[in-house]
C-alpha positions as a printed Julia matrix, in Angstrom:
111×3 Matrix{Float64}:
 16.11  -2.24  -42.32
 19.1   -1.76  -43.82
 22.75  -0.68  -42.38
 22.36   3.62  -44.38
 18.77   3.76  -43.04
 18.92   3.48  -39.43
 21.54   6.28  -39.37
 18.24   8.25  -40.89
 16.17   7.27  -37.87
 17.42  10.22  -34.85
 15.54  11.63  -31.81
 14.88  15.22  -32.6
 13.13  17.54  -30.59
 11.31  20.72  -32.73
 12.97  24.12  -32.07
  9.76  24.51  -29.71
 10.83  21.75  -27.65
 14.32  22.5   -27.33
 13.76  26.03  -26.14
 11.14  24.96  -23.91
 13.59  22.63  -22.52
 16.65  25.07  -22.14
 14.43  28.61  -20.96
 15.33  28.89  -17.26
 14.05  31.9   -15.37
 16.08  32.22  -12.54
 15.65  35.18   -9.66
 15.62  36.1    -6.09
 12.33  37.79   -4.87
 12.33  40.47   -2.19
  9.36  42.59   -0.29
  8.93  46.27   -1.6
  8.05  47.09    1.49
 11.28  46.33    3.67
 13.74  44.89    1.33
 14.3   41.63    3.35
 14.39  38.73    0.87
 11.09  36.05    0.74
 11.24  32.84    1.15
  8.29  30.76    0.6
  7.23  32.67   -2.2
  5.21  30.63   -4.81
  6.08  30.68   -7.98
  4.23  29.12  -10.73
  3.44  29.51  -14.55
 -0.37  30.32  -14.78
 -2.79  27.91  -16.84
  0.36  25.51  -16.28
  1.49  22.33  -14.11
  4.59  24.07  -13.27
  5.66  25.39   -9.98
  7.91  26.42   -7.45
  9.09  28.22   -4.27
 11.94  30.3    -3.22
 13.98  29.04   -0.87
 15.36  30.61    2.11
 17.35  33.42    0.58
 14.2   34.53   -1.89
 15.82  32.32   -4.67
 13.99  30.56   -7.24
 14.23  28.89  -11.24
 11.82  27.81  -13.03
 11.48  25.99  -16.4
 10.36  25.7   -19.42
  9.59  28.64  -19.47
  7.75  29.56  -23.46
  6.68  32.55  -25.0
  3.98  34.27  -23.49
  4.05  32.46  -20.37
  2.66  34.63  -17.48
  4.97  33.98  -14.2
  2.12  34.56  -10.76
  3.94  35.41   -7.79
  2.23  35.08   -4.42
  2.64  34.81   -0.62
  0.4   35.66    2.27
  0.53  39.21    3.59
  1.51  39.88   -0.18
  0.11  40.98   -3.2
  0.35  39.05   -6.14
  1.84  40.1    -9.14
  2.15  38.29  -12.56
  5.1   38.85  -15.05
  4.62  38.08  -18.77
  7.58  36.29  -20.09
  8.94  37.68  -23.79
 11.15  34.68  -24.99
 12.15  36.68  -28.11
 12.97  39.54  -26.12
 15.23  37.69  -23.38
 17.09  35.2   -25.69
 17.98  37.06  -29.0
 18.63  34.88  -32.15
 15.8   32.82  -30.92
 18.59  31.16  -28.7
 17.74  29.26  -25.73
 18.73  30.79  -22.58
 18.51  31.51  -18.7
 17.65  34.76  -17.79
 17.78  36.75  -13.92
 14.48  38.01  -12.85
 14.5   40.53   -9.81
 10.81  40.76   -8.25
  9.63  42.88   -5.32
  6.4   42.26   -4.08
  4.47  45.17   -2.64
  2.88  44.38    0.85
 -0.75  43.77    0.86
 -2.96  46.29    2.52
 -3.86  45.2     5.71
 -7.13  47.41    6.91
């Protein structure tokens, strides 16, 4: 190989790959019901390995975070909601980003 052609030989990660690796939902999630933040509160990106939990003030980020990607939200005494993520929507110019997600869960009912 000669001196000109390993310059031509580079890492490079597709545009998919990049954004994947720069899309950061961050948030804090709070009960509808009182207010009071949740900590504990699993979050994870369905039909994915990918997963978290807010910590004691209700605060959570998760990544990658891709097109499409449905964010569940769940917690005993609570019911769960999912969030559909809209990359193009949140990061304009198809320009990787983090974006603040606010999320109250509604209390479950308990009969």
């Amino acid at each position: 190989m000669n001196k000109n052609s390993s310059n031509l030989i580079e890492t490079k990660r597709s545009y998919s790959e990049q954004n994947a690796l720069l899309n950061i939902i961050i948030g804090r999630v709070t009960s509808k019901c009182d207010g009071t933040v949740l900590p504990g509160v699993t979050v994870k990106i369905k039909n994915k390995a990918v997963g978290t939990y807010t910590d004691f003030e209700g605060n959570f980020s998760i990544s990658p975070i891709d097109d499409g990607d449905v964010l569940v939200f769940s917690m005993i005494g609570f019911k769960t909601q999912e969030i559909t993520i809209d990359v193009t929507n949140i990061c304009p110019s198809n320009t990787p980003c983090t974006k603040l997600l606010y999320v109250k869960l509604e209390c479950d009912d308990i009969t």
